[in-house]
N, CA, C and O atoms as a DFTB+ gen file, in Angstrom:
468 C
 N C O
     1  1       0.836      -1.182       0.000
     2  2       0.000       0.000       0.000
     3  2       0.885       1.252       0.000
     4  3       1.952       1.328       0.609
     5  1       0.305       2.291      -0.789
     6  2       1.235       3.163      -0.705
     7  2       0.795       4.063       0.693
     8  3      -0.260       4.048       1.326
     9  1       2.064       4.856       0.904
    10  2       2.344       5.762       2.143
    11  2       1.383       6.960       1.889
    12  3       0.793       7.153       0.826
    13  1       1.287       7.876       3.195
    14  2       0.746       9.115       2.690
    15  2       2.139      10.076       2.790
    16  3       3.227       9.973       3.356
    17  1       1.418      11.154       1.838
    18  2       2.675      12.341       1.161
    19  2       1.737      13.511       1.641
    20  3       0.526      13.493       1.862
    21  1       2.855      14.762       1.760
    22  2       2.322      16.141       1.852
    23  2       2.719      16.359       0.517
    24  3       3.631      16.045      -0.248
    25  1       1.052      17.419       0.551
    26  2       1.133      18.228      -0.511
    27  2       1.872      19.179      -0.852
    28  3       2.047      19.919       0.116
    29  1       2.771      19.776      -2.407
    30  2       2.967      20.440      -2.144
    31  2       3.048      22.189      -2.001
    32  3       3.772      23.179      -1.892
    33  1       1.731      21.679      -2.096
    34  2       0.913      23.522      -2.536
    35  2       0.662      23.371      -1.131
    36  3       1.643      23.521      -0.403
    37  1      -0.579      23.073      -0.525
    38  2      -1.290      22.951       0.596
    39  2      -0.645      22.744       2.023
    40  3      -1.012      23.459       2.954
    41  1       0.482      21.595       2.227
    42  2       1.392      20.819       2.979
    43  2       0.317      19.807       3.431
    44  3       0.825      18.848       4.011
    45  1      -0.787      19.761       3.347
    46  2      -1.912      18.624       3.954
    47  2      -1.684      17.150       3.371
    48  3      -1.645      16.936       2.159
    49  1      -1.536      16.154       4.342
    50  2      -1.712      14.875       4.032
    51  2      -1.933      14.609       2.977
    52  3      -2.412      15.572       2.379
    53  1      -1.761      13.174       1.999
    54  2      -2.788      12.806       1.212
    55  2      -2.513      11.532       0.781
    56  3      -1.556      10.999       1.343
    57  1      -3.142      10.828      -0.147
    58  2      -2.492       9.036      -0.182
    59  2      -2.363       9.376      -2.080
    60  3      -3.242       9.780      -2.841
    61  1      -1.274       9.105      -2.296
    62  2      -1.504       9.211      -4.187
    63  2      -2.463       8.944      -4.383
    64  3      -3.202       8.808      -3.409
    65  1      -3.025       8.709      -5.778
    66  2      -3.993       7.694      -6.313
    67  2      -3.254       6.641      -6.689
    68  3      -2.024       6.631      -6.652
    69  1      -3.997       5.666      -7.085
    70  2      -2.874       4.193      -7.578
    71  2      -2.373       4.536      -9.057
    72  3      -1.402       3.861      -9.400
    73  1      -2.837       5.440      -9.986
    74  2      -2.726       4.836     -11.017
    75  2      -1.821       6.417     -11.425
    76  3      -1.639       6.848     -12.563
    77  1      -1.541       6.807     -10.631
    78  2      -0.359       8.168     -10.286
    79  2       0.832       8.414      -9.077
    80  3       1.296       9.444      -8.588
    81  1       1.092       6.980      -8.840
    82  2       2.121       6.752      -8.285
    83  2       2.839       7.895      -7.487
    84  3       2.686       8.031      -6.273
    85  1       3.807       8.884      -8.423
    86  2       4.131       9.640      -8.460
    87  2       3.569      11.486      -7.733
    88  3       4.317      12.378      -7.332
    89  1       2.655      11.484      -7.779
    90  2       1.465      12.432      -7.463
    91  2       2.138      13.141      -6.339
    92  3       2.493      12.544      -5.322
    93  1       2.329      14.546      -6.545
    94  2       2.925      14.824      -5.531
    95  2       2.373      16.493      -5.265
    96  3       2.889      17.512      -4.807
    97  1       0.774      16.046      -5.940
    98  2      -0.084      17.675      -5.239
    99  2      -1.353      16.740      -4.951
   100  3      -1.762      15.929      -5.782
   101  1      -1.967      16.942      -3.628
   102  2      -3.634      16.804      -3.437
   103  2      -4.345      16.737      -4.564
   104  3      -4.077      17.090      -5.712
   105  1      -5.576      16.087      -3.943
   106  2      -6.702      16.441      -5.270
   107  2      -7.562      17.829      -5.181
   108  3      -8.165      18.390      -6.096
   109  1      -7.424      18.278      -3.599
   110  2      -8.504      19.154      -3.923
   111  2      -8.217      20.717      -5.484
   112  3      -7.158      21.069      -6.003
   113  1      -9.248      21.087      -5.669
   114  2      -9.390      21.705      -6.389
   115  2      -8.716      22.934      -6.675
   116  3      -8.456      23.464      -7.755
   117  1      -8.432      23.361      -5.238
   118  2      -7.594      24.788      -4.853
   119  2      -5.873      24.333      -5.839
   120  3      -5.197      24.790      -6.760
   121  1      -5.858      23.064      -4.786
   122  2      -4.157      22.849      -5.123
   123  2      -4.227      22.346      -6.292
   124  3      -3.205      22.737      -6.857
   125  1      -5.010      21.506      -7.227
   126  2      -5.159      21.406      -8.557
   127  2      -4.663      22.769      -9.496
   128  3      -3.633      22.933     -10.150
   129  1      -5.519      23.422      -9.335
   130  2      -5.721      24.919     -10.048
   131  2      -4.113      25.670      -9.915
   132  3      -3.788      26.518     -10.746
   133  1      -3.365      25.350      -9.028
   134  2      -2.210      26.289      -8.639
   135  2      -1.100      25.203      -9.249
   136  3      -0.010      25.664      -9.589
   137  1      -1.390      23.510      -9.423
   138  2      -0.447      23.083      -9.992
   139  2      -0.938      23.068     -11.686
   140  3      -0.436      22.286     -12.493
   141  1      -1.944      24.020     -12.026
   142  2      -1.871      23.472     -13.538
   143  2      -1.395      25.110     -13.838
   144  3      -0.983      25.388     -14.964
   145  1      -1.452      25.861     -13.086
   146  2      -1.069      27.000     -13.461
   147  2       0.652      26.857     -13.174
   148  3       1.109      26.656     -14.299
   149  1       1.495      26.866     -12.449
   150  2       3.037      26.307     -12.342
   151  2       3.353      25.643     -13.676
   152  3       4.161      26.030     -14.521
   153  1       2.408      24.360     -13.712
   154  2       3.051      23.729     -14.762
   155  2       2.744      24.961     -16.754
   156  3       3.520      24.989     -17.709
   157  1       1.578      25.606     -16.629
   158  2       1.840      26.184     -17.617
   159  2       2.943      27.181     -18.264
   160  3       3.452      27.213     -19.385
   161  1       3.151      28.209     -16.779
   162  2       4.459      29.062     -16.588
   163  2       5.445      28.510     -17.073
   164  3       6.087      29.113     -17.932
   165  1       5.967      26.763     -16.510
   166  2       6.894      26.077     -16.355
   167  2       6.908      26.080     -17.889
   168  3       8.079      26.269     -18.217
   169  1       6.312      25.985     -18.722
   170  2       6.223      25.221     -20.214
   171  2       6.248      26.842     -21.282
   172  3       7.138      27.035     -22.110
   173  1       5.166      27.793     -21.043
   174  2       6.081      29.079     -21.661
   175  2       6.988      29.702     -21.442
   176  3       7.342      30.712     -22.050
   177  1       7.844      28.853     -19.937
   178  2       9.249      29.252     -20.147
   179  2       9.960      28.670     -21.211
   180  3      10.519      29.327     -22.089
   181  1       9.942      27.343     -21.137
   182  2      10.581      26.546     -21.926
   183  2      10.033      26.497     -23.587
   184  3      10.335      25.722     -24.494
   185  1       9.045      27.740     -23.551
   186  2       8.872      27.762     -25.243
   187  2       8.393      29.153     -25.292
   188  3       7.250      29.546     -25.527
   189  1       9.511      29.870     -25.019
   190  2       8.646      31.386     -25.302
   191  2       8.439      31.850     -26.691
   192  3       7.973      32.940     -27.023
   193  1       8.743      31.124     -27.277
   194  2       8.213      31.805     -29.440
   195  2       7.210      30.999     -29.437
   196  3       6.460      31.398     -30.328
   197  1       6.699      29.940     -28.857
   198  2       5.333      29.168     -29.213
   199  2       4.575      29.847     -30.572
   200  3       4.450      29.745     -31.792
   201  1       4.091      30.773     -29.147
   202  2       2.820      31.596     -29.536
   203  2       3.016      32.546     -30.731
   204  3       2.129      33.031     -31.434
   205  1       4.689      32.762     -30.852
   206  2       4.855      33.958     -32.188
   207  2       5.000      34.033     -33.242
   208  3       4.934      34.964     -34.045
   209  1       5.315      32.550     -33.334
   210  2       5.268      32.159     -34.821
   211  2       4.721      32.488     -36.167
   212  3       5.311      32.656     -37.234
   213  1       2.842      32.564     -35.720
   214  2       2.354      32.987     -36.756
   215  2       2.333      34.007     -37.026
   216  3       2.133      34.426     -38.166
   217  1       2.633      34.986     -35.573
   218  2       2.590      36.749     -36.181
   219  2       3.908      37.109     -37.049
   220  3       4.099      38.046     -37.824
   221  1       4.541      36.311     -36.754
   222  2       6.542      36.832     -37.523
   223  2       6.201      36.548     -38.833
   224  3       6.662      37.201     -39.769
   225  1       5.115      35.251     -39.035
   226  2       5.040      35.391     -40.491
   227  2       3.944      35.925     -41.484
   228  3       3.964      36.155     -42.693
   229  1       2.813      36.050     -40.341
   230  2       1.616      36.770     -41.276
   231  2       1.092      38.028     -40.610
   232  3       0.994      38.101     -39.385
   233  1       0.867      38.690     -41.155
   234  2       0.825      40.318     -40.485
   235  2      -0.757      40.524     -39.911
   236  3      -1.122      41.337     -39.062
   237  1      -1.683      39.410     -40.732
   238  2      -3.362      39.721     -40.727
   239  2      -3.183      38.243     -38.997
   240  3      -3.944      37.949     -38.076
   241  1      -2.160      37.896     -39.302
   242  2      -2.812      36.539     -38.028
   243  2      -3.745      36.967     -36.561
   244  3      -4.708      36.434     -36.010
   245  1      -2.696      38.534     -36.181
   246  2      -3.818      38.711     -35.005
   247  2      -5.014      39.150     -34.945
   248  3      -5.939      39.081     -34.136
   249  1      -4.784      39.742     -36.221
   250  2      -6.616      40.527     -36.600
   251  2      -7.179      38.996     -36.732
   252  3      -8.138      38.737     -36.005
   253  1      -6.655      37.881     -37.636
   254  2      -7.511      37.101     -37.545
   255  2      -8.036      36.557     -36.241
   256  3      -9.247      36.387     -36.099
   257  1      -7.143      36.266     -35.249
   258  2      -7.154      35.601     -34.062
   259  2      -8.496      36.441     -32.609
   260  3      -9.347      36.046     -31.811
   261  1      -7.834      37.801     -33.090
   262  2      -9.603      38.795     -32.430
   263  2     -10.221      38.525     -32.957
   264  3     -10.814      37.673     -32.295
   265  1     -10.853      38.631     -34.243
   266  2     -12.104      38.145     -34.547
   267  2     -12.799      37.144     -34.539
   268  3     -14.027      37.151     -34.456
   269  1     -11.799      35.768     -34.658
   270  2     -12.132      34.835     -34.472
   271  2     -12.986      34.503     -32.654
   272  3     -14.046      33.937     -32.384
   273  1     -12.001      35.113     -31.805
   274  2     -12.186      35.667     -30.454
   275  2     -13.820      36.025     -30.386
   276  3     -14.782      35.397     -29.944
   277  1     -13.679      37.358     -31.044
   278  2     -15.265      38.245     -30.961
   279  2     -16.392      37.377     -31.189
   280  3     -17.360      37.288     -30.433
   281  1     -16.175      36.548     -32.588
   282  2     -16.996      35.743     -32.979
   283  2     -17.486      34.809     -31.971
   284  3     -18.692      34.657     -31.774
   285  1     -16.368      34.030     -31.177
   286  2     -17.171      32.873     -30.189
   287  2     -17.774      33.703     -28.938
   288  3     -18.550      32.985     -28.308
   289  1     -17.649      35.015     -28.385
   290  2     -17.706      35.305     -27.842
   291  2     -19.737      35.942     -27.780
   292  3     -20.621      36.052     -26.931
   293  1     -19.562      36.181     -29.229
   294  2     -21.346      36.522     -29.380
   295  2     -22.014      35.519     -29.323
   296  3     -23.157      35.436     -28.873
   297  1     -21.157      34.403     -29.916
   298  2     -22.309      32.841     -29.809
   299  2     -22.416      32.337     -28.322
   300  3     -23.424      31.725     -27.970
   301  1     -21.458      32.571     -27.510
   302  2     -21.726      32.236     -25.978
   303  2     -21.750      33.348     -24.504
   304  3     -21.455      33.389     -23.310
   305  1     -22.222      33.994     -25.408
   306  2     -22.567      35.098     -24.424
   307  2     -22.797      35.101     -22.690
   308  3     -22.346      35.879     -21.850
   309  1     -23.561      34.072     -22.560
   310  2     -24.009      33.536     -20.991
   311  2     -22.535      32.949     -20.683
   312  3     -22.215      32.950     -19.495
   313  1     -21.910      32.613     -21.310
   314  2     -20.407      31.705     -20.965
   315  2     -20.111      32.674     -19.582
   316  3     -20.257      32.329     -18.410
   317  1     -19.736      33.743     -20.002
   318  2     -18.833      34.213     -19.237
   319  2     -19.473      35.017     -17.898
   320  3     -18.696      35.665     -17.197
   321  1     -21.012      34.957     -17.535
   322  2     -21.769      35.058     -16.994
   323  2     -21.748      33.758     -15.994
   324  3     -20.926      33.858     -15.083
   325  1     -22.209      33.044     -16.011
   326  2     -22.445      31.596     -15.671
   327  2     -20.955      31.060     -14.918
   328  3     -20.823      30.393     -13.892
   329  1     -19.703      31.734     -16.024
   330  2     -18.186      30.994     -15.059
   331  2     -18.115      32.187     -14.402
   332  3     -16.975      32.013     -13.971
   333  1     -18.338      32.972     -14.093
   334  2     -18.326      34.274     -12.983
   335  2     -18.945      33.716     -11.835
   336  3     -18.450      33.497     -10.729
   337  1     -20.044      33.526     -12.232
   338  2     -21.271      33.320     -11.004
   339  2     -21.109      31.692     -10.402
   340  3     -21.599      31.226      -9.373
   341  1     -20.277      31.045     -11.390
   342  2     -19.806      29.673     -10.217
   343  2     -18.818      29.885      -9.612
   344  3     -18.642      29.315      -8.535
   345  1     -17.803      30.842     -10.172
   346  2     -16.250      30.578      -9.000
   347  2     -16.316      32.174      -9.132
   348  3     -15.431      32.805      -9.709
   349  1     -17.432      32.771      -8.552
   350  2     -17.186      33.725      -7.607
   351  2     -16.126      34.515      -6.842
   352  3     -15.513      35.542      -7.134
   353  1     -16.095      33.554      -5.550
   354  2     -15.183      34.013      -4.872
   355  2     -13.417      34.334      -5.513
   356  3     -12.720      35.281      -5.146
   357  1     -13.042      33.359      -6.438
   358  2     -11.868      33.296      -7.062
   359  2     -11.975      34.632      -7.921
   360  3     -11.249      35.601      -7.699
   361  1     -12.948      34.601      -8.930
   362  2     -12.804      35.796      -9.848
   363  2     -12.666      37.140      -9.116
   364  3     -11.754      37.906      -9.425
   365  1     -13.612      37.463      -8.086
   366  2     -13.564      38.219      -6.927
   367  2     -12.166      38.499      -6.157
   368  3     -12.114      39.682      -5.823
   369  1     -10.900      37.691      -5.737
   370  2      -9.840      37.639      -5.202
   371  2      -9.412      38.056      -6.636
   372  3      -8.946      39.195      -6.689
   373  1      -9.457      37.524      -7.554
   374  2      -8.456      37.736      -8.820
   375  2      -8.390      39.147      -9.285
   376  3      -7.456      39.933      -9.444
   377  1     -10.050      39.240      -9.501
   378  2      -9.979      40.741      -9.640
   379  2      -9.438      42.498      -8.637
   380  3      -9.046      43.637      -8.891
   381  1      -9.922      41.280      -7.006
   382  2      -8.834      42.446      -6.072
   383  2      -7.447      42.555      -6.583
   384  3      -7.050      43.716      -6.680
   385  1      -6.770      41.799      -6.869
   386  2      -5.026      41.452      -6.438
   387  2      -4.931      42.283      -7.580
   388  3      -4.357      43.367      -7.479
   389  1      -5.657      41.735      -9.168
   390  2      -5.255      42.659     -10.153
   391  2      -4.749      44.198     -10.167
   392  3      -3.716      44.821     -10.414
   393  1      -6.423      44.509      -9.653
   394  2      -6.142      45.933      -9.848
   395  2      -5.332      46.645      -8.611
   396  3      -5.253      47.849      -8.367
   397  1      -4.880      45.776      -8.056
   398  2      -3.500      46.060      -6.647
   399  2      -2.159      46.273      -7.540
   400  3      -1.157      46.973      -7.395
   401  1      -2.488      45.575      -8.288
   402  2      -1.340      45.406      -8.799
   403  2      -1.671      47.020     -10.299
   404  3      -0.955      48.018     -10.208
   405  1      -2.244      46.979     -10.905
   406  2      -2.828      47.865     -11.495
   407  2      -2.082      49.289     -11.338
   408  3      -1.343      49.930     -12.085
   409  1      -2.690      49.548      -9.805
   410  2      -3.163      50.854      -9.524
   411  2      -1.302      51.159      -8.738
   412  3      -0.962      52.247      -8.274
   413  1      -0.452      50.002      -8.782
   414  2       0.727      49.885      -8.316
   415  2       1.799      50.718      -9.140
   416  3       2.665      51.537      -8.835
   417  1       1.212      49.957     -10.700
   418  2       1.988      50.107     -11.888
   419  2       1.952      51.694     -11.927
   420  3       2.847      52.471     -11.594
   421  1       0.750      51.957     -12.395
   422  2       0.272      53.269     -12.791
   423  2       0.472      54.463     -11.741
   424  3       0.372      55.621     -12.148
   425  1       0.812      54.140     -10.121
   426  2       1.377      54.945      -9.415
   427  2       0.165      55.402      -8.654
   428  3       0.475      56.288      -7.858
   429  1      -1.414      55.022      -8.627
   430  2      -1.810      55.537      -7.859
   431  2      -2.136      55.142      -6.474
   432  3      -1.934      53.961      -6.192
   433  1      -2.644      55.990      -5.484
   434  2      -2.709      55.239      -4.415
   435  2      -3.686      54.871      -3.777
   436  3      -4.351      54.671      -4.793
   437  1      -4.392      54.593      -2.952
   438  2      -5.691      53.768      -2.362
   439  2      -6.763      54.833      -2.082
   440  3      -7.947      54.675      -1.784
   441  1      -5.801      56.348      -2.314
   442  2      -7.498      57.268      -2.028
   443  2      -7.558      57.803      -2.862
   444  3      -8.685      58.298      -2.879
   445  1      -6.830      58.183      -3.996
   446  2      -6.980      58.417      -5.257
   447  2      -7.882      57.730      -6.307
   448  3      -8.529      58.214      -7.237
   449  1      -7.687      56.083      -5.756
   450  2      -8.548      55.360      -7.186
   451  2      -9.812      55.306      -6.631
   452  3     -10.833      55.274      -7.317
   453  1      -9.787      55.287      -4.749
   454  2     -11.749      55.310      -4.817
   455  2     -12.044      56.438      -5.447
   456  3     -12.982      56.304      -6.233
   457  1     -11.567      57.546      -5.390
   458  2     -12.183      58.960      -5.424
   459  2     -12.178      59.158      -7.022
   460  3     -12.385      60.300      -7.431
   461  1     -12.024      58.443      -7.669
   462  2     -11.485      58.635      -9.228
   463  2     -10.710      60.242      -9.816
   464  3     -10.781      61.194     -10.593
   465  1     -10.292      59.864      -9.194
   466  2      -8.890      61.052      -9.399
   467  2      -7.733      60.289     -10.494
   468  3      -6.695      60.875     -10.802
């Protein structure tokens, strides 16, 4: 039988699964979400032209790539309604830290941006 391991997002207990031996983040959802985000970072480090390819060679690619964008975006309109209103609280934290970070860049300070100055 296998042993239990700490996580290592969380540090909480956990038993692998069997058929992931190896497993070395929890299942819950929190620490899921923070190891698929690591591992993406981890991978546009290791390929930062991925994504540039097509603009170095075609000049219309990003116009194509917004519109293409705009387009799915009118056909699923409720989409982005509906993933708001299930993970809430996350979009809510995401959107604090952002504009922390935001209002950091741009130099203003915490009584300036309520007051819209």
């Amino acid at each position: 039988m296998t042993e239990e391991r700490k996580c290592e997002i969380c540090g909480k207990g956990f038993i692998p699964n069997k058929y992931r031996p190896n497993q070395s983040v929890c299942s819950s959802v929190e620490c899921q979400y923070q190891r698929q985000l690591t591992n993406m970072a981890k991978w546009r480090g290791r390929n930062p032209n991925y994504f540039r390819y097509k603009e170095t060679r075609d000049s219309s690619w990003r116009e194509t790539c917004r519109s293409r964008s705009l387009e799915w975006r009118k056909k699923h309109k409720e989409y982005l309604k509906l993933y708001r209103d299930a993970h809430k609280e996350r979009h809510r934290n995401y959107m604090r830290d952002y504009m922390r970070e935001y209002r950091k860049r741009k130099g203003l300070d915490q009584g300036q941006a309520e007051k819209g100055e």
